[in-house]
N, C-alpha and C positions, 0 to 999 in steps of 0.2 A: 334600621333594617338594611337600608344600602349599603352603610357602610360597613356591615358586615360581611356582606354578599359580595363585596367588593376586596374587601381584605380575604374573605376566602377564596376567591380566583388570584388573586395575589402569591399566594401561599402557595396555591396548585400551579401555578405557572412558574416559580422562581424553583420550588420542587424537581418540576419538568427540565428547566432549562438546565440545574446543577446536574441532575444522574445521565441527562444524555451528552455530558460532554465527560467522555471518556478520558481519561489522562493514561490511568494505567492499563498496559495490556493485559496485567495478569502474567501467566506460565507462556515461555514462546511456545508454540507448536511445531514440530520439525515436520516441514513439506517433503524435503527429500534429501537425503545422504549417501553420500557414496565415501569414496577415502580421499577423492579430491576435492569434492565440494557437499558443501551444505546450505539449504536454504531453511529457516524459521520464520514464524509469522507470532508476533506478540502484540493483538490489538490492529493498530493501525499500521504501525512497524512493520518490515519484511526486511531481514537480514540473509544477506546472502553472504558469505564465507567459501573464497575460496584459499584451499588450502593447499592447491599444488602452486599458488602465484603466492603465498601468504598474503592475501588482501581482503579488508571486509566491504562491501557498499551496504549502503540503509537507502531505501527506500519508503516513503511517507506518504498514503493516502488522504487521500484530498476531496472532498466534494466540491465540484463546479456545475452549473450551471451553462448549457449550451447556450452560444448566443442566435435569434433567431436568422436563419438562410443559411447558416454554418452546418447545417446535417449532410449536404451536396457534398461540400468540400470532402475529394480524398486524403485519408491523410498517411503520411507515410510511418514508418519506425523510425523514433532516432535514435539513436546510437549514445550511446553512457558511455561504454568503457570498452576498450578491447586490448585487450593483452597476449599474452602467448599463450596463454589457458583457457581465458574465457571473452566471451564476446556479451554485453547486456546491453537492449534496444528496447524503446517501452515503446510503446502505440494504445490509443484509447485504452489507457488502466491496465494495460498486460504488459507484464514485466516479461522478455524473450529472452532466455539465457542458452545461449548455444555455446558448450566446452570444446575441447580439444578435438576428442575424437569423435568429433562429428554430431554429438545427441543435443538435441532439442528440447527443451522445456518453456512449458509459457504457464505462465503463474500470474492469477487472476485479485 
């Protein structure tokens, strides 16, 4: 009888662990387009595409865990990429893309 009981949590937990590790994103979803740029989200994926610079970045979400006394710390934006079209700065999981003419987006 245990080692039934035992092989079925087995079963349920390797179950568990295969369907929650996503590999595929499925269909991107488009966050937002204009004629110079486009951002999609497929999954874990975030593709940004600008097309007034012709360039692509990917971006890949990540689960971390804070370390403790680390929630004090300020932390600032860094900076990815900045070109003559677009500027991209991530901070705690937001992706900041600010273009040319001035517009701001932050994508979560």
């Amino acid at each position: 009888m245990r080692k039934a009981i035992f092989l079925l949590i087995a079963v349920i937990a390797a179950f568990l662990a295969l369907t929650a590790c996503e590999t595929d994103g499925g269909e991107p979803v488009t966050l937002y387009s204009t004629n110079a740029l486009t951002i999609e989200r497929a999954g874990r994926e975030t593709y940004i595409r600008d097309l007034a610079g012709n360039a692509e970045y990917t971006f890949t979400t990540h689960r971390t865990r804070a370390k403790k006394g680390t929630a004090d710390i300020v932390r600032t934006a860094n900076t990815t990429t900045t070109t003559d079209t677009i500027k991209l700065s991530t901070v705690h999981g937001i992706i900041i893309v600010e273009t040319a003419d001035g517009e701001t987006l932050y994508i979560k």
